[in-house]
C-alpha positions as a Markdown table, in Angstrom:
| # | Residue | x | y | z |
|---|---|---|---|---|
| 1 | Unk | 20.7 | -29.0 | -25.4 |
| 2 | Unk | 22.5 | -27.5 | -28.5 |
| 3 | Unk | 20.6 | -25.5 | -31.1 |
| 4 | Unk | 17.9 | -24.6 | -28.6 |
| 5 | Unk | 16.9 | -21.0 | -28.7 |
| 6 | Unk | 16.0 | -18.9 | -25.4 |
| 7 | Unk | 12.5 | -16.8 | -25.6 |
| 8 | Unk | 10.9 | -14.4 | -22.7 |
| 9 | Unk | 7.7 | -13.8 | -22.6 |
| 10 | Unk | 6.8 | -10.3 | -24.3 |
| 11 | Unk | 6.3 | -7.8 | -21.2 |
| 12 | Unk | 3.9 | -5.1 | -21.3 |
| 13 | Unk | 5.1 | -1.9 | -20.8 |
| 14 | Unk | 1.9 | -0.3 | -20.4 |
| 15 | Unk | 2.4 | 2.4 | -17.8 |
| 16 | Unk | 0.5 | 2.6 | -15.2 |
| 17 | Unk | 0.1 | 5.2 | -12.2 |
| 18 | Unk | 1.0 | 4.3 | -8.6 |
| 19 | Unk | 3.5 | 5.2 | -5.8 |
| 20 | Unk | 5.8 | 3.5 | -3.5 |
| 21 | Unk | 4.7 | 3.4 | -0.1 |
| 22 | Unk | 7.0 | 5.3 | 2.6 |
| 23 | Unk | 7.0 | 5.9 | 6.4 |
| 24 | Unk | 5.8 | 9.6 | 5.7 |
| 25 | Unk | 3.6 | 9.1 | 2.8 |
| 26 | Unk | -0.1 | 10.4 | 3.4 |
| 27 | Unk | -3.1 | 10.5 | 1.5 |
| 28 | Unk | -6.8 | 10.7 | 1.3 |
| 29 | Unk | -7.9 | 9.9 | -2.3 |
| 30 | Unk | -11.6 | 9.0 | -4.2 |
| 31 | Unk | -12.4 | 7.2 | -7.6 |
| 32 | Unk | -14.5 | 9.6 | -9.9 |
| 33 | Unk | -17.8 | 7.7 | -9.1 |
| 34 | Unk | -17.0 | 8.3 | -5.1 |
| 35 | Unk | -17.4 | 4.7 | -4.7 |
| 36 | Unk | -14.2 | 3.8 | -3.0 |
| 37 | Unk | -12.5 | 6.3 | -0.7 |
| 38 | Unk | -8.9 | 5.5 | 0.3 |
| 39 | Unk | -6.8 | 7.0 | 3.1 |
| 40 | Unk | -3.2 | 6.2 | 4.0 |
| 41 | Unk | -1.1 | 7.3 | 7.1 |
| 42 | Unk | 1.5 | 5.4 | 8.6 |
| 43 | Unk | 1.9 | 2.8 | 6.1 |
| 44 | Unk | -1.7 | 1.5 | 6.8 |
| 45 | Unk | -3.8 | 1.8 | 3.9 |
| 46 | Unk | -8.0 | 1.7 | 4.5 |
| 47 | Unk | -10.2 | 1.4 | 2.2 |
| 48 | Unk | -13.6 | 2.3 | 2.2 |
| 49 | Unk | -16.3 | 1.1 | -0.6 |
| 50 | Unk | -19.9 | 2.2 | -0.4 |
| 51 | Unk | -22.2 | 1.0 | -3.5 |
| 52 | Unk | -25.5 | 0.4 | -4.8 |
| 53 | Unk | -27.0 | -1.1 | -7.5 |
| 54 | Unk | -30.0 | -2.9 | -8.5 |
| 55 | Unk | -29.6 | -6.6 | -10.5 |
| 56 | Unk | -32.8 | -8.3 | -11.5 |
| 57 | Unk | -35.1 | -5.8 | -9.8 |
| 58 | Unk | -33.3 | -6.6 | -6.6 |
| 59 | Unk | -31.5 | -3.3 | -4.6 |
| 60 | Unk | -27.6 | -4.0 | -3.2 |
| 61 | Unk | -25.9 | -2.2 | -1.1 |
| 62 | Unk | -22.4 | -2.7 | 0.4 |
| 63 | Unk | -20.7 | -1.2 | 2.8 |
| 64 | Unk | -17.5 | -2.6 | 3.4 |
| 65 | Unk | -14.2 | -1.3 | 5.1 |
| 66 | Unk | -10.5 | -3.1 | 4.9 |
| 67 | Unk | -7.6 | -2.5 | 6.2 |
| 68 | Unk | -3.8 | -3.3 | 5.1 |
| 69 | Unk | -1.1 | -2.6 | 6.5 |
| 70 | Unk | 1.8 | -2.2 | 4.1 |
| 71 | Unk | 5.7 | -2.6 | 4.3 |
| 72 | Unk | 7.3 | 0.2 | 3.3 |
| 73 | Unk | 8.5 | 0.2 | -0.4 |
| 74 | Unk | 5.4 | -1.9 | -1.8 |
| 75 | Unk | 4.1 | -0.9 | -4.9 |
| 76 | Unk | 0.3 | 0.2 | -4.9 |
| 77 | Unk | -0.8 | 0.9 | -8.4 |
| 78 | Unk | -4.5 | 3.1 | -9.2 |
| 79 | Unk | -6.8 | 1.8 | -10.7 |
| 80 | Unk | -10.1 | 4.3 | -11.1 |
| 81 | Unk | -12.9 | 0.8 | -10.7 |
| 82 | Unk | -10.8 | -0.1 | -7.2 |
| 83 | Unk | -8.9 | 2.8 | -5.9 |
| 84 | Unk | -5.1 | 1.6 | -5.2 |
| 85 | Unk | -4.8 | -1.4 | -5.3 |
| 86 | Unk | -1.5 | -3.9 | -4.0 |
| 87 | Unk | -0.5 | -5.8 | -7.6 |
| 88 | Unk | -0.5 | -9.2 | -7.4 |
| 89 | Unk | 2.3 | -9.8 | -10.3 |
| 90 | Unk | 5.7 | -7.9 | -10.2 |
| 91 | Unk | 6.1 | -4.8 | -11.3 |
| 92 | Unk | 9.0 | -2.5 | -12.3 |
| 93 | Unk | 9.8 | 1.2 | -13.2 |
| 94 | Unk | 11.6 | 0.9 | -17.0 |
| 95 | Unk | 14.8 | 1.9 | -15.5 |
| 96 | Unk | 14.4 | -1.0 | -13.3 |
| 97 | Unk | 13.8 | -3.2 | -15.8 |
| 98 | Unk | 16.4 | -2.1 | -18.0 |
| 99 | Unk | 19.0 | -2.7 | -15.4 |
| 100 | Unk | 17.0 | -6.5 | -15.6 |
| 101 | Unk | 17.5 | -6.8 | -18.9 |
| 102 | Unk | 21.6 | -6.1 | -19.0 |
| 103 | Unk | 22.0 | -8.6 | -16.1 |
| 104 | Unk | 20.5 | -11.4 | -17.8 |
| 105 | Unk | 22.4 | -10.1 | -21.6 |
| 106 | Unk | 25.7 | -10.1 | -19.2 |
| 107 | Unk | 24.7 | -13.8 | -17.8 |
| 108 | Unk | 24.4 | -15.1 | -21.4 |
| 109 | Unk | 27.2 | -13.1 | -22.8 |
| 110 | Unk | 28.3 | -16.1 | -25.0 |
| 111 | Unk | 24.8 | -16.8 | -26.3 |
| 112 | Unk | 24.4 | -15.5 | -29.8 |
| 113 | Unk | 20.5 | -15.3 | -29.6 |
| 114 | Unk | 20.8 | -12.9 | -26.7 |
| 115 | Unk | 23.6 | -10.9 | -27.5 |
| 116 | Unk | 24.1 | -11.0 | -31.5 |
């Protein structure tokens, strides 16, 4: 496979807000709307979503409550439509990432692509 050239995809590095999850963490957060009310203690986060809202002249309402519980060290990102929420793609602080990036340079040291 000479003269082939190595991409990654482009990452985002939109920040977004969120904590690590710990034995000690507590909390007891709401969106702005008061929608979804969130609690967390003991690494078992419940979520709590009460809504309304009328679609073709017909009234909804639900009422729903869920439970996760969570190993410590997961990622839960905010998001102000769900509350937190448990990310379903991976997801890295920058310094993480750097540290990422020097790994794979360091694996294809002799690549001039990579490493010019």
């Amino acid at each position: 496979m000479k003269n082939n050239e190595l991409f990654t995809v482009r990452p985002s590095l939109k920040q977004y807000y969120g904590r690590t999850v710990t034995k000690e963490m507590k909390f007891d957060e709401k969106t702005d709307n008061g929608e979804v009310h969130q609690t967390l203690e003991n690494c078992v986060l419940t979520t709590e979503i009460n809504k309304e809202w009328t679609q073709c002249g017909i009234k909804n309402t639900l009422h729903s409550v869920q439970t996760e519980e969570l190993p410590e060290g997961t990622v839960i990102l905010w998001t102000e439509k769900e509350g937190y929420i448990v990310p379903d793609v991976a997801v890295y602080k920058l310094k993480d990432l750097e540290e990422e990036i020097n790994s794979v340079k360091e694996i294809y040291k002799d690549n001039t692509d990579i490493n010019p």
